[in-house]
C-alpha beads as a LAMMPS data file, in Angstrom:
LAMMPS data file: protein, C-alpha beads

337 atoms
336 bonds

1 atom types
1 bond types

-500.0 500.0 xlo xhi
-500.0 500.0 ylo yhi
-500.0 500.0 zlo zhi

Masses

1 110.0

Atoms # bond

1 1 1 -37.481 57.375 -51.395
2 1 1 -36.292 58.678 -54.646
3 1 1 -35.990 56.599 -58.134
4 1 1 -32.331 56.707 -57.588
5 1 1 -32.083 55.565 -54.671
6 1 1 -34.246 52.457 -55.524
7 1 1 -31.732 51.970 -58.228
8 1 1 -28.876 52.423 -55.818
9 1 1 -30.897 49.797 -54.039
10 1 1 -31.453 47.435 -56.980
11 1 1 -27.986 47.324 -58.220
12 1 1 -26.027 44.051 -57.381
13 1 1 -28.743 42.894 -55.521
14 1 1 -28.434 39.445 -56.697
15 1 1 -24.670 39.088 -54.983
16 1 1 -25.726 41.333 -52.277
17 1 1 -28.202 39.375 -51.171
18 1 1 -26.206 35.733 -51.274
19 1 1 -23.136 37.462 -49.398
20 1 1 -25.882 38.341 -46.738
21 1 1 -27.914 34.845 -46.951
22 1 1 -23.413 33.238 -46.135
23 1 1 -22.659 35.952 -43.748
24 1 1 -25.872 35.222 -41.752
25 1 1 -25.687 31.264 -42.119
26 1 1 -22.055 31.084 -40.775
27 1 1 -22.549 33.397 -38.328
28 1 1 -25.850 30.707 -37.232
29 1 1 -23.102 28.305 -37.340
30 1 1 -20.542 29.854 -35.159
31 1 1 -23.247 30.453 -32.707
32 1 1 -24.729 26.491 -32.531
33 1 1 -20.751 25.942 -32.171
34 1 1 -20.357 28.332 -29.247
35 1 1 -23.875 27.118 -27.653
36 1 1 -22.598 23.372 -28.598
37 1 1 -19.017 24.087 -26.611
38 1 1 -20.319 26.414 -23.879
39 1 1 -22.861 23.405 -22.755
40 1 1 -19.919 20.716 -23.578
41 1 1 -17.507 22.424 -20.686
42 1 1 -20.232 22.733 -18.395
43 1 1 -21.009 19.049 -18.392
44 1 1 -17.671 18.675 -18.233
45 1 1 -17.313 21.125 -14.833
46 1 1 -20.438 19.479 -13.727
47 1 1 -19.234 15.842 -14.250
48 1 1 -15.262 16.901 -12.679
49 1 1 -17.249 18.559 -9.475
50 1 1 -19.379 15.345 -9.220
51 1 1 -16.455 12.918 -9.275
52 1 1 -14.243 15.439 -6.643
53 1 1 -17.197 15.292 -4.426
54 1 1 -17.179 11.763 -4.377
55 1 1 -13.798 11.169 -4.495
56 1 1 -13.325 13.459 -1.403
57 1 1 -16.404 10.934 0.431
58 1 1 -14.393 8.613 -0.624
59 1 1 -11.170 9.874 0.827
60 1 1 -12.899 11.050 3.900
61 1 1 -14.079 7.513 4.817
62 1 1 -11.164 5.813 4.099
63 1 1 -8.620 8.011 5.123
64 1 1 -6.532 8.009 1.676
65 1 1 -6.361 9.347 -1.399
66 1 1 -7.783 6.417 -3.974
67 1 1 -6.496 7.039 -7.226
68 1 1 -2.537 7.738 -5.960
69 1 1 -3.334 4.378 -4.145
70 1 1 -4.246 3.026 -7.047
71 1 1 -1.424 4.162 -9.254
72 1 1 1.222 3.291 -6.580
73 1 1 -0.285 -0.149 -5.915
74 1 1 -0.501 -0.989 -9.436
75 1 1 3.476 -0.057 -9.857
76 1 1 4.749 -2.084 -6.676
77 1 1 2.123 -4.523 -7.695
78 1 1 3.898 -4.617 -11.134
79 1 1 7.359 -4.896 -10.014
80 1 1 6.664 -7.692 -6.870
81 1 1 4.921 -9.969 -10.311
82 1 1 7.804 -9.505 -12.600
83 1 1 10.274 -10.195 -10.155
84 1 1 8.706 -13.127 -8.479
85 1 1 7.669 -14.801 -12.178
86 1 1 10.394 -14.406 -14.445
87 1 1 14.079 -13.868 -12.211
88 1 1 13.094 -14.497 -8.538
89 1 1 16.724 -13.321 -6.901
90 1 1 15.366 -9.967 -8.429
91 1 1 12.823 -9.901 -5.523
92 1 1 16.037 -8.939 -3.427
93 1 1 16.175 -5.821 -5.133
94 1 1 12.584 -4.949 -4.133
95 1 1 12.475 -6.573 -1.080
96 1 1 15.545 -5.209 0.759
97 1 1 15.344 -1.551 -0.136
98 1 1 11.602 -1.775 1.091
99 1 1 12.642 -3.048 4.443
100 1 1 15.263 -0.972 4.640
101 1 1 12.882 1.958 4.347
102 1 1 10.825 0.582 6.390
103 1 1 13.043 0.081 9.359
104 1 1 14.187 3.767 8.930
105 1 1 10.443 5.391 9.015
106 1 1 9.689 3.044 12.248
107 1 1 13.052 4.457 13.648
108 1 1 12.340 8.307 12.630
109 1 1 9.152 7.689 14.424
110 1 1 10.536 6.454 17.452
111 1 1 12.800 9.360 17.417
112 1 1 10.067 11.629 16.690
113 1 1 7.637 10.544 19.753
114 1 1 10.952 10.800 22.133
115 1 1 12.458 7.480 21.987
116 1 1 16.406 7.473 21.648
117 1 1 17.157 5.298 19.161
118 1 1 20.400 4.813 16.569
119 1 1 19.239 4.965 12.835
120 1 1 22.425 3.197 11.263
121 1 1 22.815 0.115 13.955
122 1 1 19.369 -0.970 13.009
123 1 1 19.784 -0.363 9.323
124 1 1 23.501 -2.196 9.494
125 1 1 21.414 -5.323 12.030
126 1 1 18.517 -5.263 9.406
127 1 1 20.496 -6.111 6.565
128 1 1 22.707 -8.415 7.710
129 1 1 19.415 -9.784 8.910
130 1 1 17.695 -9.999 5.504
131 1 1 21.422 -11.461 3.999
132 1 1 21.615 -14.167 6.211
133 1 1 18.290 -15.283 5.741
134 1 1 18.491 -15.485 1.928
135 1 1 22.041 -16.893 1.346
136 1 1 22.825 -19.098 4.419
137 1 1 20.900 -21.595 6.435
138 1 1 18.163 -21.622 8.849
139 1 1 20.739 -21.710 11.800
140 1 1 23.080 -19.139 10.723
141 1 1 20.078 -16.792 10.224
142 1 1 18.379 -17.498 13.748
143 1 1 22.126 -16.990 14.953
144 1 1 22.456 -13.478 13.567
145 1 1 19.163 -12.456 14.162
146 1 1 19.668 -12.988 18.564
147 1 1 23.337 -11.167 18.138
148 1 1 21.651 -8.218 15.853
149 1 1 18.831 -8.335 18.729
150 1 1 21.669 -7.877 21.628
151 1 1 24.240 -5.898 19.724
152 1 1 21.607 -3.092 19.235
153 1 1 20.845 -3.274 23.102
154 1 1 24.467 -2.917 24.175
155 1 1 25.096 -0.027 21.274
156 1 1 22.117 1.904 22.657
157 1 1 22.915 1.808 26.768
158 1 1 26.772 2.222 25.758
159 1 1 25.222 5.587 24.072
160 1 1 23.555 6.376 26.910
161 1 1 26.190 5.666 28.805
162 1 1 28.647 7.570 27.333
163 1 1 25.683 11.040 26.845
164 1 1 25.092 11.081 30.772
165 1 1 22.738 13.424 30.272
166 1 1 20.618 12.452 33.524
167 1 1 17.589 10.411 31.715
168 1 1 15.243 8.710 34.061
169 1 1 15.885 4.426 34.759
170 1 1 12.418 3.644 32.756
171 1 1 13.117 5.932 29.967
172 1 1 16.353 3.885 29.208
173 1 1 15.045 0.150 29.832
174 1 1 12.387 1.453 27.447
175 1 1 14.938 2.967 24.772
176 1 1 17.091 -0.924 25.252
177 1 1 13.250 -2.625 24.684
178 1 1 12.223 -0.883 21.393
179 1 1 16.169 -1.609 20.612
180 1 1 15.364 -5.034 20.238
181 1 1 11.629 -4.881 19.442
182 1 1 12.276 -3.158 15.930
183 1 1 14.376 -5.588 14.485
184 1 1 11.965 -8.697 15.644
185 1 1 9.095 -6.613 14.046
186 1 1 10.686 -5.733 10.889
187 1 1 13.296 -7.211 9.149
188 1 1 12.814 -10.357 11.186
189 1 1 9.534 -11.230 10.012
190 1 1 10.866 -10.280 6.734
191 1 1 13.375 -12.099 6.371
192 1 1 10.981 -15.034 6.224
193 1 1 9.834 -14.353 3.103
194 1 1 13.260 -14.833 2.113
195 1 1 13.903 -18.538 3.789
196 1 1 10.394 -19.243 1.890
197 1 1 11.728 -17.597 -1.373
198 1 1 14.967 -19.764 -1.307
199 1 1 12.597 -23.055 -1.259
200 1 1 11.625 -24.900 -4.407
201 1 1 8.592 -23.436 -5.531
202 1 1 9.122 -20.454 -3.162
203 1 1 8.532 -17.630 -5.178
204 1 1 5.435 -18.740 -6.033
205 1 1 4.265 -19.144 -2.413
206 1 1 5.830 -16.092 -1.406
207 1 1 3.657 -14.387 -4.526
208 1 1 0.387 -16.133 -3.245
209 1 1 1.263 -14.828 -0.137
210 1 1 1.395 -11.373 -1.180
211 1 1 -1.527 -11.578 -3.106
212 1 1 -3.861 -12.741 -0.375
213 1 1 -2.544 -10.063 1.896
214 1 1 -3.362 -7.336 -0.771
215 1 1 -6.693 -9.055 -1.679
216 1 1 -7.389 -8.618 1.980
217 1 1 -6.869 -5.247 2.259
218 1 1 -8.808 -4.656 -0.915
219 1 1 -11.769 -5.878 0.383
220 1 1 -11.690 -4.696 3.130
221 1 1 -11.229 -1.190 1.914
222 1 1 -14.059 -1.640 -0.787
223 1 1 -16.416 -3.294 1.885
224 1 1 -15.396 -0.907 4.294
225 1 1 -16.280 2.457 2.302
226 1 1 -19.415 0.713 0.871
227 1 1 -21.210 -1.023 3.661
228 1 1 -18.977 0.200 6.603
229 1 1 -21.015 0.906 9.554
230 1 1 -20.391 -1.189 12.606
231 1 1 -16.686 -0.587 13.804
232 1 1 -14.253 -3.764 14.912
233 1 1 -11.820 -2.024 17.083
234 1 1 -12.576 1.787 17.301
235 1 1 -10.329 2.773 20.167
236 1 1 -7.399 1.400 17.646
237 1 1 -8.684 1.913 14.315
238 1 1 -11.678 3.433 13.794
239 1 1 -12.162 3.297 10.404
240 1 1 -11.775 -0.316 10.333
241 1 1 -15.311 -2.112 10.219
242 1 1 -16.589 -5.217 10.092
243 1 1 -18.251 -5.365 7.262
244 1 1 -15.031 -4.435 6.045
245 1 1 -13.285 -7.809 7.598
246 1 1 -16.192 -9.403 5.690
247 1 1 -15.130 -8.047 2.662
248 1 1 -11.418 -8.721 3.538
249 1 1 -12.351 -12.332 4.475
250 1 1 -13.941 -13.074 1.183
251 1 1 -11.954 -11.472 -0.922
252 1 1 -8.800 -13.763 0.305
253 1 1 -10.570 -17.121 0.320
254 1 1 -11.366 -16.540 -3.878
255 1 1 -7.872 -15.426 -4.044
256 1 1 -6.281 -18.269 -2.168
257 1 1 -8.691 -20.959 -3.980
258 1 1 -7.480 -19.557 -7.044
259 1 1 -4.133 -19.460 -6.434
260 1 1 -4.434 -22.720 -4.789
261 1 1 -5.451 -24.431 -7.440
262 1 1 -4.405 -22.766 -10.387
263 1 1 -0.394 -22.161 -8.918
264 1 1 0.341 -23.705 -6.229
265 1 1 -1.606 -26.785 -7.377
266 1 1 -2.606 -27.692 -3.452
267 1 1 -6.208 -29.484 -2.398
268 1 1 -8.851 -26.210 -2.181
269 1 1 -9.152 -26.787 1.055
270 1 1 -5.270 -26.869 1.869
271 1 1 -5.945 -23.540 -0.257
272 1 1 -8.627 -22.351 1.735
273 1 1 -7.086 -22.864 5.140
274 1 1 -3.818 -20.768 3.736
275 1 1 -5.996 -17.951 2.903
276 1 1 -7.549 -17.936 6.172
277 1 1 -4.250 -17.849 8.051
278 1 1 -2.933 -15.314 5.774
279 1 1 -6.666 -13.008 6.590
280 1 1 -6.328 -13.488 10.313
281 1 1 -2.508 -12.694 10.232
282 1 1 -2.707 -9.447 7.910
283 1 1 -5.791 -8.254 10.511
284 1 1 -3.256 -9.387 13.533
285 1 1 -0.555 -6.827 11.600
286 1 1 -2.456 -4.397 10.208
287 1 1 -4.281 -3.365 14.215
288 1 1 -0.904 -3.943 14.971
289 1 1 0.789 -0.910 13.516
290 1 1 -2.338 0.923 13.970
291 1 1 -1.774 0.379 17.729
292 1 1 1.679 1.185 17.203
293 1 1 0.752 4.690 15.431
294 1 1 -1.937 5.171 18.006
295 1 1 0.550 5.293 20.874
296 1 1 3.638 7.500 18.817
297 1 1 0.698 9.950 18.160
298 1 1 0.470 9.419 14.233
299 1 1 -1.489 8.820 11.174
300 1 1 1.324 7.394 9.071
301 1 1 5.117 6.364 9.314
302 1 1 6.222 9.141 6.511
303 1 1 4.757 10.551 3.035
304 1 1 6.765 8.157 0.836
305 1 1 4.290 6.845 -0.714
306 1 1 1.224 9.337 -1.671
307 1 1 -2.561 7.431 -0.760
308 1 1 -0.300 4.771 0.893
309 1 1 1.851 6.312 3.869
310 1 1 5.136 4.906 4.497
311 1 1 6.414 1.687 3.349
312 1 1 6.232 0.494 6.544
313 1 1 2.034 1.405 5.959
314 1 1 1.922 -1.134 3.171
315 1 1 4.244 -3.922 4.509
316 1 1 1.931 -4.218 7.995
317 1 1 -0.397 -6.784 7.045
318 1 1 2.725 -8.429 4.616
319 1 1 5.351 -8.649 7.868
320 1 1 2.727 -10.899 10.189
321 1 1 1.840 -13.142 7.336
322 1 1 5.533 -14.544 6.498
323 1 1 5.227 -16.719 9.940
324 1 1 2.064 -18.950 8.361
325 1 1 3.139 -18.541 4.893
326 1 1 6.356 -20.323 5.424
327 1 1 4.752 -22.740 8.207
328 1 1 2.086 -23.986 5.666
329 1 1 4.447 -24.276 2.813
330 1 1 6.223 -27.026 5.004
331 1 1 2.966 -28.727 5.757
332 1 1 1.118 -28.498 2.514
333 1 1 3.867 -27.966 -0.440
334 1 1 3.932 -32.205 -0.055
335 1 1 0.544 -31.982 -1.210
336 1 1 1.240 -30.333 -4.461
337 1 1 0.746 -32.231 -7.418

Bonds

1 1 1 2
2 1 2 3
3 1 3 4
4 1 4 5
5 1 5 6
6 1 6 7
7 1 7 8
8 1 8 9
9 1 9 10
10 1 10 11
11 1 11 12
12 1 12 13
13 1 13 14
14 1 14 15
15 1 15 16
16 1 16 17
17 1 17 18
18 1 18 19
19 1 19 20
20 1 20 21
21 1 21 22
22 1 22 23
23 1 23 24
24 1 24 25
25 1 25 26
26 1 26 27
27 1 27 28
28 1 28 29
29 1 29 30
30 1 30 31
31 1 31 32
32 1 32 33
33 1 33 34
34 1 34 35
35 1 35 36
36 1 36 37
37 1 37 38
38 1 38 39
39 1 39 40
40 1 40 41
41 1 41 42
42 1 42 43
43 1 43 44
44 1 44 45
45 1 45 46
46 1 46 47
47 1 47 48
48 1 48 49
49 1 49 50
50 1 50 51
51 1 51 52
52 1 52 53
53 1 53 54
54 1 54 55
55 1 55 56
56 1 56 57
57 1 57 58
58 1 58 59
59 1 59 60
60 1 60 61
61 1 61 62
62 1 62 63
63 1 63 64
64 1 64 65
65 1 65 66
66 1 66 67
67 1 67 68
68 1 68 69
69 1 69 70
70 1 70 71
71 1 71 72
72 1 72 73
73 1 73 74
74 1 74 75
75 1 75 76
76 1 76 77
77 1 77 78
78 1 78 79
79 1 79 80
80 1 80 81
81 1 81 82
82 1 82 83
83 1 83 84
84 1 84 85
85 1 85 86
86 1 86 87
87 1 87 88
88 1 88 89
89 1 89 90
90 1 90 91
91 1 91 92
92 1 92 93
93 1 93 94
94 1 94 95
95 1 95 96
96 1 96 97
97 1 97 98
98 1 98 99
99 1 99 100
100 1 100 101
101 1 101 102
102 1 102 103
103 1 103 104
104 1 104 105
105 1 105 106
106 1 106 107
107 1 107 108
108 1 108 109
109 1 109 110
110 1 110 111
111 1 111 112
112 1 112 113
113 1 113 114
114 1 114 115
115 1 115 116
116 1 116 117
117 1 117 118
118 1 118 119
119 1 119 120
120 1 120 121
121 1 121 122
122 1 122 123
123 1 123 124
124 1 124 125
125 1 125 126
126 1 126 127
127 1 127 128
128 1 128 129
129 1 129 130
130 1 130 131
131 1 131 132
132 1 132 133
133 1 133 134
134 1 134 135
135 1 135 136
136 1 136 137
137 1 137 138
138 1 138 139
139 1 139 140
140 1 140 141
141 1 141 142
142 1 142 143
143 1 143 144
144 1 144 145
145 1 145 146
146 1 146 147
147 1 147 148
148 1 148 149
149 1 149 150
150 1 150 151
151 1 151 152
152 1 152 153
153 1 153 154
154 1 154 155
155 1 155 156
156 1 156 157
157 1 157 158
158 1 158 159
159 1 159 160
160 1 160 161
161 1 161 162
162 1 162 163
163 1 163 164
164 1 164 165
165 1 165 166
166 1 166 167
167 1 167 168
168 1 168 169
169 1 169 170
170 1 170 171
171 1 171 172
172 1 172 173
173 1 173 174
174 1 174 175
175 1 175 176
176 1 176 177
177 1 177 178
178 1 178 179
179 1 179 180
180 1 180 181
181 1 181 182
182 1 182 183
183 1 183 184
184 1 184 185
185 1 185 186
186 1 186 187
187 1 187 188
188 1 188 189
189 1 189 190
190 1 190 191
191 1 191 192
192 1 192 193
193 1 193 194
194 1 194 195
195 1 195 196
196 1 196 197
197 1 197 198
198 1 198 199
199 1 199 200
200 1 200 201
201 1 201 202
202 1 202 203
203 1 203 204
204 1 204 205
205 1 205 206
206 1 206 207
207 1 207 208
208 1 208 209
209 1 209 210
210 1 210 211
211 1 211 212
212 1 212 213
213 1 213 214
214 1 214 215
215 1 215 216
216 1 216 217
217 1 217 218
218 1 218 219
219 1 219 220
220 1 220 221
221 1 221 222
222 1 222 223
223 1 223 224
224 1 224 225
225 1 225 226
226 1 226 227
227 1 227 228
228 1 228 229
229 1 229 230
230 1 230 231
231 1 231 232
232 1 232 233
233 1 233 234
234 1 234 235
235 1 235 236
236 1 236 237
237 1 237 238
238 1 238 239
239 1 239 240
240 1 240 241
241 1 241 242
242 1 242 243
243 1 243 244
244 1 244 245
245 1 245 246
246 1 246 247
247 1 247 248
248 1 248 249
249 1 249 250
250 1 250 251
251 1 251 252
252 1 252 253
253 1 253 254
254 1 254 255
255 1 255 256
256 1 256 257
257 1 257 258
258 1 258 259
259 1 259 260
260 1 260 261
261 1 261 262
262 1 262 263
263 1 263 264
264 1 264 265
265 1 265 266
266 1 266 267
267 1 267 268
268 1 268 269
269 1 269 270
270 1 270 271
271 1 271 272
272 1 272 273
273 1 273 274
274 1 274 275
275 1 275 276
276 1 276 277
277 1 277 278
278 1 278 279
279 1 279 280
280 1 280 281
281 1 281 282
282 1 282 283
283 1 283 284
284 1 284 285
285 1 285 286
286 1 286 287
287 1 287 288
288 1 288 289
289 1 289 290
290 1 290 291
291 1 291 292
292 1 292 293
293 1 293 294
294 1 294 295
295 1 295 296
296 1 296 297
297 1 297 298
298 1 298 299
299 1 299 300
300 1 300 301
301 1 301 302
302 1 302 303
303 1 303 304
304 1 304 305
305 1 305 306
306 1 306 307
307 1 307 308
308 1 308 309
309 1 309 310
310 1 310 311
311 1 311 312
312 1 312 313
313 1 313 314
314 1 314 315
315 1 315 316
316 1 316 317
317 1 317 318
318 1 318 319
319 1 319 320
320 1 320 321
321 1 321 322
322 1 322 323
323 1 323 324
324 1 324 325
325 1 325 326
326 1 326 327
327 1 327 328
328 1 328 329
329 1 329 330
330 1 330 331
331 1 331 332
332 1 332 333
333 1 333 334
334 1 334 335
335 1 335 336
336 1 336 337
């Protein structure tokens, strides 16, 4: 190498040499940064995978999708509370709508496995079910209910009548039956909460009421998906367990001892012996509509409500548990101090 060029070399080495020293320490720093973010989004893949896979064991064994259970409970949960605490007529404006729905998925269903029945009768019977129950008196409401009941048996044989369209004897004292069986299942047993919600103190029994039932399920589900191994009635509903009803009974008696107590301000064991009427009643409702499912041939009543089902889905173990709710609140709502 040549004198020159070692002066070539020389010159401006000073500020040569620090641009190089920057250049090469921010181009160490971009790389830490890329190494630091390349190995942050792969513990972030890793932990998303990890929580899909157990979300989908999760699902699998349960037979729902927990988190849009979770976010849809939490809403209805939120609008049953403020309606029940604050206004209670608002409950009408939950209540009725859900029924409603309800009634309408059980009838689509029927319709669906080959049952002929009339969609607007039983939403028209169903109303005027709910109505009567709320704003007039216990006779008035056990009067509708019966003409409802026989009104929708006449409207379906006159429509048979009048299709003549050569269906079978059975197949038509089967249509009449489920005529009069859906509005004893649903907006009957309903409308119960309603004569309990128009009593003094009602809303709060009908909230209790609610909350045991949902505590039971809870349980039940968490039990269930944790310790589930010994099935209770697997040609109904095999996914129900029972260390699930374990978890389902003792989830409801801390509920109802709580509530008890703390609300309703009956003895704990008048407390106790609500919440295990309101247990045995949601498990009575909730094989119930699984045995109904079972026999239309289907997993839910409709989509309507995503991780849920149908309405109808989430008011099985509520419908049953009106009957003791509003039995007990007679016997025991004397105790209250």
């Amino acid at each position: 190498m040549s004198d020159t060029d070692d002066a070539a070399d020389g010159g401006a080495t000073p500020s040569t040499r620090a641009e190089a020293r920057r250049v090469a320490q921010e181009s160490s720093f971009q790389t830490h940064v890329r190494q630091a973010r390349t190995d942050f989004e792969q513990h972030i893949e890793k932990a998303r995978a990890d929580f899909e896979q157990a979300n989908e064991r999760i699902n699998e064994r349960s037979g729902r999708n927990l988190l849009s259970a979770i976010a849809i409970g939490v809403l209805i949960g939120a609008a049953v509370l403020a309606s029940l605490l604050f206004v209670k007529w608002l409950f009408l404006l939950f209540a009725i709508p859900a029924v409603l729905l309800g009634i309408y998925e059980f009838v689509r269903a029927l319709q669906a496995s080959g049952r002929r029945v009339d969609v607007v009768p039983h939403l028209i019977g169903g109303l005027l079910i709910l109505l009567a129950a709320f704003f007039y008196g216990h006779w008035t409401h056990w009067v509708i209910t019966y003409a409802v009941v026989a009104a929708l048996i006449v409207i379906r044989l006159v429509a048979q009548m009048a299709a003549r369209n050569g269906r079978r004897y059975g197949d038509v004292l089967a249509d009449a039956l489920v005529a009069g069986f859906v509005p004893l299942y649903v907006p009957l047993l309903a409308s119960l909460a309603l004569v309990l919600l128009r009593q003094e103190q009602g809303e709060l029994w009908v909230l209790a009421m609610v909350a045991i039932a949902v505590a039971a399920d809870t349980g039940a589900y968490a039990a269930g998906v944790a310790f589930g191994r010994h099935p209770m009635a697997p040609r109904i509903s095999p996914k129900k367990t029972w260390e699930g009803f374990a978890g389902a009974a003792l989830a409801a008696a801390v509920v109802a001892v709580l509530l008890g107590i703390l609300m309703l301000h009956i003895p704990w064991w008048a407390a106790l012996l609500f919440g295990v009427a309101i247990l045995g009643s949601a498990t009575i409702g909730d094989l119930g509509e699984s045995m109904i499912k079972r026999d239309l041939g289907i997993k839910d009543m409709s989509s309507a409500l995503p991780g849920h089902g149908g309405v109808l889905d989430r008011l099985d173990s509520i419908l049953p548990s009106t009957v003791p709710a509003l039995a007990l609140y007679f016997l025991f709502f004397p105790m209250a101090v």
